[in-house]
N, C-alpha and C positions, 0 to 999 in steps of 0.2 A: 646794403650789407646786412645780411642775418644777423641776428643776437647770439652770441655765444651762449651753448645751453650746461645749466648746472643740474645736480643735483643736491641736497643738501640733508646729510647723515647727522644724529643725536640733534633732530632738530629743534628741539624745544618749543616755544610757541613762536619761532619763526624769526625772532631775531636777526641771525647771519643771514638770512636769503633775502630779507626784508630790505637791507645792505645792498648786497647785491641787484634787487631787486631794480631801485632806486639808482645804480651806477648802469643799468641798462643792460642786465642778462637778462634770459630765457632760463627762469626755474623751472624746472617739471617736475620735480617732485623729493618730498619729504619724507625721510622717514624717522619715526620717534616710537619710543614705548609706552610712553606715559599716555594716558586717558584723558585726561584733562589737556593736557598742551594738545593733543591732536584737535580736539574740540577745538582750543582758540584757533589752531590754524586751518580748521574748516570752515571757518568764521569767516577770516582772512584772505583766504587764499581764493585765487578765480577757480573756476569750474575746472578749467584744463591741468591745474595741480594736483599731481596723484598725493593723497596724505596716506603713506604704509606706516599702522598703527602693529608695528613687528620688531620685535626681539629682536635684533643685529645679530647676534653670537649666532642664528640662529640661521647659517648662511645661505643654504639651500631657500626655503624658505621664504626671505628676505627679498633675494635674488628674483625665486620668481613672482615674485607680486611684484617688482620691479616691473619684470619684464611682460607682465600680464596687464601693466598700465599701460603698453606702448614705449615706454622707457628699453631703446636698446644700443643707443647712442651717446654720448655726452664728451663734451667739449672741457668741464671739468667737474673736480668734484671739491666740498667744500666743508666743513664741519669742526665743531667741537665736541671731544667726547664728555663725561661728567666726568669737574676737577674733583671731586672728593678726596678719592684715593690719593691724586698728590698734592692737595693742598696741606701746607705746612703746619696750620691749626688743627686741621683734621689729626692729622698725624701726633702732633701732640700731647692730644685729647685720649685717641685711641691704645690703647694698653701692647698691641701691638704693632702700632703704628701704621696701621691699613696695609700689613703686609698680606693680609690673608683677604685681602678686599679684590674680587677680580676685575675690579673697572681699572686694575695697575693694567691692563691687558687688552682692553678697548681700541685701540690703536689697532690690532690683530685684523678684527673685525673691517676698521679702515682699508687696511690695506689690502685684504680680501677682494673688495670690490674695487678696488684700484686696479687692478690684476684681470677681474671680470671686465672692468669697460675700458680701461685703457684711456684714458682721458687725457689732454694733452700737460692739461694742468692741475695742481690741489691747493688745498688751500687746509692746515691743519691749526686749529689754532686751541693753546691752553692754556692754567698759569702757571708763574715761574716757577712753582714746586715742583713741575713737573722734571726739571733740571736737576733735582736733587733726590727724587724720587728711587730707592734701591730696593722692591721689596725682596725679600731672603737674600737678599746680596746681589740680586740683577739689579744691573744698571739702565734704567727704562730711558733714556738717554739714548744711547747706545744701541737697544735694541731696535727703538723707534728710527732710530737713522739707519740700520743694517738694514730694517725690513723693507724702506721705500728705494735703498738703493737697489737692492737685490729686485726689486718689481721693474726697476728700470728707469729711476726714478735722480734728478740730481738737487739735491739740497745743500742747502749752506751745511760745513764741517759742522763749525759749534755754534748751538742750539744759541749761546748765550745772547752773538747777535742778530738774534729775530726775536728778542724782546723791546717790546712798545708799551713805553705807560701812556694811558688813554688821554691821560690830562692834557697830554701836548697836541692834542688834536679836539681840544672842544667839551673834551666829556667834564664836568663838575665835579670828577674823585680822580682821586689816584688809586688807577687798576691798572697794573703793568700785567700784561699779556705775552706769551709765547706765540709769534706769527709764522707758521713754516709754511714758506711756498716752495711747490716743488712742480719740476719741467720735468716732462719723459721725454728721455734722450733719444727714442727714435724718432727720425723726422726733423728734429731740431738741432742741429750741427751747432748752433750759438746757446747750448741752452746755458750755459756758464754766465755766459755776457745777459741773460734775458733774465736769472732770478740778481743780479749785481743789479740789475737795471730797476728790479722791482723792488730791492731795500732803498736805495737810491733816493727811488721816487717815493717811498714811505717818508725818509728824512726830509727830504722838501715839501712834507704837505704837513709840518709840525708847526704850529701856529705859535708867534711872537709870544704874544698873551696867555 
């Protein structure tokens, strides 16, 4: 059986795919803006990983350096964007509380290319500020869930149960995370039962200790 193939958007110096890596996909490729994290993940990564060192917002662009790597396919796609904007410290800190910070908007970007490949699966993950996040009185909530329905996409209603704190699986802190998984409904007749299936199996792999 093939490897399921990802891609892996704001990918910082490779973390999420590393994850993935490790559970036994097929990455092909990364994209990040940052200078330096692309460096680590040239480091890192095999030969056959595209690293696109490209501005997301920047879709055209993006897209085709994507598709200039041999990237025209994908199975799913996988990412965290930067929490700044909704992290709760951040906010505040900030005198306007990162409402005028466009990474509230990142997500955009996401689902851009969700729409471009059509993958059967995502994987959206961020933190829990992100749930409270309103800038000028959008509810980023709200729109993050419109946008991946409307792409064709089904995710849990509220956001609040695909929150995971890491500790229960190993990690040495407490960092509760937003984890949205999302099924495109064409093709998958169960996808209701198939993300039920995959919090599911999140809570059973929550360790005693």
């Amino acid at each position: 059986m093939s490897k399921l193939k990802v891609i892996d958007l704001f990918a910082g110096c490779g973390g999420l795919s590393l994850g993935f890596k490790n559970a036994g996909f097929n990455v092909l490729g990364h994209v990040e803006i940052d200078d330096d994290c692309c460096s680590t993940l040239n480091k890192n990564a095999s030969s056959k990983e595209a690293i696109i060192n490209e501005d997301i917002t920047d879709h055209s662009s993006c897209l085709r350096q994507l598709k200039k790597s041999g990237i025209n396919q994908v199975d799913g796609i996988i990412g965290g964007p930067p929490c700044q904007a909704y992290s709760i410290a951040g906010r505040n800190k900030n005198e306007n509380k990162m409402d005028e910070d466009p990474r509230n908007f990142l997500f955009e970007s996401f689902d851009h290319l969700l729409n471009k490949f059509k993958p059967t699966f995502f994987i959206f993950e961020n933190v829990t500020g992100m749930l409270s996040a309103k800038p000028f009185g959008i509810d980023i909530n709200e729109q993050i869930s419109e946008s991946f329905k409307k792409s064709g996409y089904f995710v849990n209603k509220d956001f609040r149960s695909c929150v995971f704190d890491m500790s229960e699986f190993g990690i040495p802190q407490k960092r509760k995370r937003v984890i949205i998984f999302g099924i495109r409904k064409f093709g998958n007749d169960n996808y209701e039962e198939i993300v039920k299936s995959f919090y599911e199996e999140m809570n059973n792999k929550k360790k005693k200790k």
